[in-house]
C-alpha positions as CSV (number, residue, x, y, z in Angstrom):
1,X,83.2,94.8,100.6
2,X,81.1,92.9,98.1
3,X,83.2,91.9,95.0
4,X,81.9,90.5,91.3
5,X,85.4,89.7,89.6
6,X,85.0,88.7,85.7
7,X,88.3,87.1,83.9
8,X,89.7,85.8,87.2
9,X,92.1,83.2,85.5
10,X,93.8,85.6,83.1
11,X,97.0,87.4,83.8
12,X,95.6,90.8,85.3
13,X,93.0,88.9,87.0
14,X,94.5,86.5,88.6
15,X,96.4,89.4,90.6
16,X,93.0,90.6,91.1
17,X,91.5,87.7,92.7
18,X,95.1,87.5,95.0
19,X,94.7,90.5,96.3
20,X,91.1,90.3,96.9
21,X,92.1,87.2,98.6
22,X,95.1,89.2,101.0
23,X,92.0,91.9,101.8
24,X,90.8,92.0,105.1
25,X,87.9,93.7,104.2
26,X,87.0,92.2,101.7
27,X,83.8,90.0,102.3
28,X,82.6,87.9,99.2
29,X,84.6,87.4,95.4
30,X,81.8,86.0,93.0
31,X,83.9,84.9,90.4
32,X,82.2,85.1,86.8
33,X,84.2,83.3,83.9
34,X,83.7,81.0,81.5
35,X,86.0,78.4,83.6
36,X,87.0,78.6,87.4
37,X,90.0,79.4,88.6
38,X,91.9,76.7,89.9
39,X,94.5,76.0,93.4
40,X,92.2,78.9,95.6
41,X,90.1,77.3,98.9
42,X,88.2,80.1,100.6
43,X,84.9,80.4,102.2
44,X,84.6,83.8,101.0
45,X,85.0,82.7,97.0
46,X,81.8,81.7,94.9
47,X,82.3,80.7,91.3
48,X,80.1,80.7,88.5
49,X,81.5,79.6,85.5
50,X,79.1,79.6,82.5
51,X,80.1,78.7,79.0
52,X,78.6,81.1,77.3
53,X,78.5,84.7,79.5
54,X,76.3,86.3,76.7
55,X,73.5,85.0,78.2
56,X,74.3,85.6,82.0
57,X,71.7,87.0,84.0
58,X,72.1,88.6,87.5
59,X,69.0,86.3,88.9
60,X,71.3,85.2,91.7
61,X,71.5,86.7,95.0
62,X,75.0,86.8,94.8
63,X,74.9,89.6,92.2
64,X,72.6,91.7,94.3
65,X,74.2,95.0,96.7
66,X,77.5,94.6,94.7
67,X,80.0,97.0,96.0
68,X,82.5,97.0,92.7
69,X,83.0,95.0,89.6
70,X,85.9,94.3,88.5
71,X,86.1,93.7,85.2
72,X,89.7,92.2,83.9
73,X,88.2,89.6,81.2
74,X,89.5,90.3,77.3
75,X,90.9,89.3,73.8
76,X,93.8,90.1,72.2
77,X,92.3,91.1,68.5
78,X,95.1,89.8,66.8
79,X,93.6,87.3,63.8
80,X,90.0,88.7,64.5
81,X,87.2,90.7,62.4
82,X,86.5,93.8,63.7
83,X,82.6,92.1,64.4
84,X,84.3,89.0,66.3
85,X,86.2,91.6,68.1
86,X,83.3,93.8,69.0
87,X,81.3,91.3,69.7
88,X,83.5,90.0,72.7
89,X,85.0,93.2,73.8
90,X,81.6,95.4,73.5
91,X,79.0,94.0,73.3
92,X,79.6,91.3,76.2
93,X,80.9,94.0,78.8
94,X,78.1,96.1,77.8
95,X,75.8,92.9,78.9
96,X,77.2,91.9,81.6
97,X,77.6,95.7,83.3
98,X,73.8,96.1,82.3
99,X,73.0,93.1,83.7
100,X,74.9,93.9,87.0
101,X,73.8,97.3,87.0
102,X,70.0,96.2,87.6
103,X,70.6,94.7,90.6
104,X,73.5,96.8,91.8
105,X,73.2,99.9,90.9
106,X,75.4,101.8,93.9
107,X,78.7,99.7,92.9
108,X,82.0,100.7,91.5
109,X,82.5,99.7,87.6
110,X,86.3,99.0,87.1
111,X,87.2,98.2,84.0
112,X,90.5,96.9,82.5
113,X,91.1,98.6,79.0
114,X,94.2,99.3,77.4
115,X,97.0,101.7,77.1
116,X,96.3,103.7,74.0
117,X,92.1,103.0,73.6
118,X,90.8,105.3,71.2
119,X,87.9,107.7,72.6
120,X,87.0,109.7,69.7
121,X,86.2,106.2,68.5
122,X,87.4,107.8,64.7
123,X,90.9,106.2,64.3
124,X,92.0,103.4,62.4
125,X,93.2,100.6,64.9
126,X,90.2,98.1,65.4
127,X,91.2,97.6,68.9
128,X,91.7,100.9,69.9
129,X,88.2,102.1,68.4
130,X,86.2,99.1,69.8
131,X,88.1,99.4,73.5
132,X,87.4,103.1,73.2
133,X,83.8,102.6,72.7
134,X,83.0,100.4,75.2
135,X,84.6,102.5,77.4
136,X,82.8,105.3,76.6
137,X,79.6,103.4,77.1
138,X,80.7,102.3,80.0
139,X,80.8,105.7,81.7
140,X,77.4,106.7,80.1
141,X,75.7,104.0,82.9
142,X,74.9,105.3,86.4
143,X,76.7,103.6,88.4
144,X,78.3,105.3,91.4
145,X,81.6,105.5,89.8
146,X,83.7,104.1,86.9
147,X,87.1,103.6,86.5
148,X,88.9,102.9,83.5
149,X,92.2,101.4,84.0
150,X,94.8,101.6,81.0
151,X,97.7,99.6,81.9
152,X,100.7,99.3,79.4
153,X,103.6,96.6,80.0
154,X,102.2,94.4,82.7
155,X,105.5,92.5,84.9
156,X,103.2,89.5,86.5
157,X,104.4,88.3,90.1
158,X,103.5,85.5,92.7
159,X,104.0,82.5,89.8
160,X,101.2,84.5,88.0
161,X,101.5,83.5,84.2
162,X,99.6,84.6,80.7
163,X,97.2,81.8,79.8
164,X,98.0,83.0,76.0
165,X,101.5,80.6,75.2
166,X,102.5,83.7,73.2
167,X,102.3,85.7,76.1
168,X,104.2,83.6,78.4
169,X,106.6,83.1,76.1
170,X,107.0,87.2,75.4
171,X,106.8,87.6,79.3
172,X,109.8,85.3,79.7
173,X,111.9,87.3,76.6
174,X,111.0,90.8,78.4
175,X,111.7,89.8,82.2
176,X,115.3,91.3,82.7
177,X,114.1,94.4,80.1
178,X,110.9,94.8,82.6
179,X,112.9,94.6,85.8
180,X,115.4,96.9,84.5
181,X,112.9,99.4,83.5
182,X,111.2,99.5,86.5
183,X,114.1,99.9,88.3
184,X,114.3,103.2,86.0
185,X,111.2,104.1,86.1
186,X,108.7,102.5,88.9
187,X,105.6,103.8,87.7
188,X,106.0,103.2,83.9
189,X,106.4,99.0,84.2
190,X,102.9,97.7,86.3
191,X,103.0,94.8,88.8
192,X,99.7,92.2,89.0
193,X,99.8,93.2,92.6
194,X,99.8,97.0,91.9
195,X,96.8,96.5,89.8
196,X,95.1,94.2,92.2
197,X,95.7,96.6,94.7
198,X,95.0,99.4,92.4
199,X,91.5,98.3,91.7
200,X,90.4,97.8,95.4
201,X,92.0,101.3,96.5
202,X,89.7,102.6,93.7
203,X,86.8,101.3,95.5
204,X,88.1,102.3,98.8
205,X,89.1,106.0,97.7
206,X,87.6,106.8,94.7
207,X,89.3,107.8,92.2
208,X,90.4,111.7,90.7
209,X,89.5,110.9,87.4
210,X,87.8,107.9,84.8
211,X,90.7,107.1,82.8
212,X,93.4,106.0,85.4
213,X,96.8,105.2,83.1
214,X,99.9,103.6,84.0
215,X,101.4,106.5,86.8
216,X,97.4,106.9,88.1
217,X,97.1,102.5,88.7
218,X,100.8,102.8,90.4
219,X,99.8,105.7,92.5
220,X,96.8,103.7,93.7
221,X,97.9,100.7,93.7
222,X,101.1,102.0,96.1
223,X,101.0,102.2,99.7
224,X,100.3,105.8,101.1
225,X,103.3,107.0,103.2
């Protein structure tokens, strides 16, 4: 398996990248980010890190006969316009899966939204309209398949931490609230590894429906008994 991971050294994506890492079948990870990430030494990991990913172009071999994407890269839209917002969480995915989509057009699209996107793309929370859009468009392309993850609380594991100070900090506060919950309730609390796993299953399996939320990515992401 062929592997295009975007946002490798944010939270969800550095779980990604681990467990594309811990895959035996897994071939290549071409990393795409605007920075590489950092501590990893493996002959199967190519980096491209490019300042500016609105103007990547897939003119690379590495981007051709792509089995999935894996797209874990975002914002939080907290202090933004709604146009600053768009133009990051829209209108860059929208590139990029274009641009990938020319030269791999049999792959898996997987794509890391949010618990509580807005589809009918009518409501009043910014971020919820613009995520719900973009996935929307997203499912519109012909790719072989598309799957729209919508995790909610997110525990990280391995050492994994938020690159946001805000986050790490909120992560810390949470910790014996996450642990408890999941305790409680397994499938309502996601683990980076679940998702990691999660989004390589999807590829493997397929997936039942688009819009995979919290219980669908644990489910996945779980070993099968």
């Amino acid at each position: 398996m062929r592997v295009v991971l975007i946002g490798a050294t944010g939270m969800v994506g550095q779980g990604v990248l681990r467990a594309c890492l811990a895959a035996a079948d897994v071939t290549e990870i071409v990393v795409l980010g605007r920075r590489a990430p950092e501590g990893y030494d493996d002959p199967r990991l190519k980096v491209f890190a490019m300042p500016d990913l609105a103007s990547f172009q897939a003119t690379d071999e590495a981007f051709a006969s792509i089995d999935a994407c894996f797209f874990c890269a975002g914002v939080s839209s907290f202090g933004m316009s709604e146009a600053a917002y768009r133009a990051i969480t829209y209108d860059l995915t929208l590139h990029i899966a274009q641009e990938l989509l020319r030269v791999s057009p049999a792959m898996t699209m997987v794509y890391v939204s949010g618990a509580g996107a807005d589809t009918s793309e009518q409501g009043k929370s910014m971020w919820a309209r613009v995520r719900g859009q973009t996935e929307n468009a997203l499912q519109r392309l012909p790719f072989r398949q598309v799957a729209i993850f919508r995790p909610a609380a997110i525990f990280p594991e391995d050492g994994i931490q938020s690159r946001t100070a805000a986050y790490r900090w909120m992560y810390i506060a949470l910790k014996p609230l996450l642990a408890l919950i999941r305790r409680i309730s397994p499938s309502s609390v996601l683990t980076t590894r679940i998702i990691g796993d999660a989004m390589l299953n999807a590829v493997r399996r397929g997936v039942p429906q688009a819009v995979l939320k919290p219980a669908d990515i644990h489910r996945l992401g779980s070993p099968r008994a």
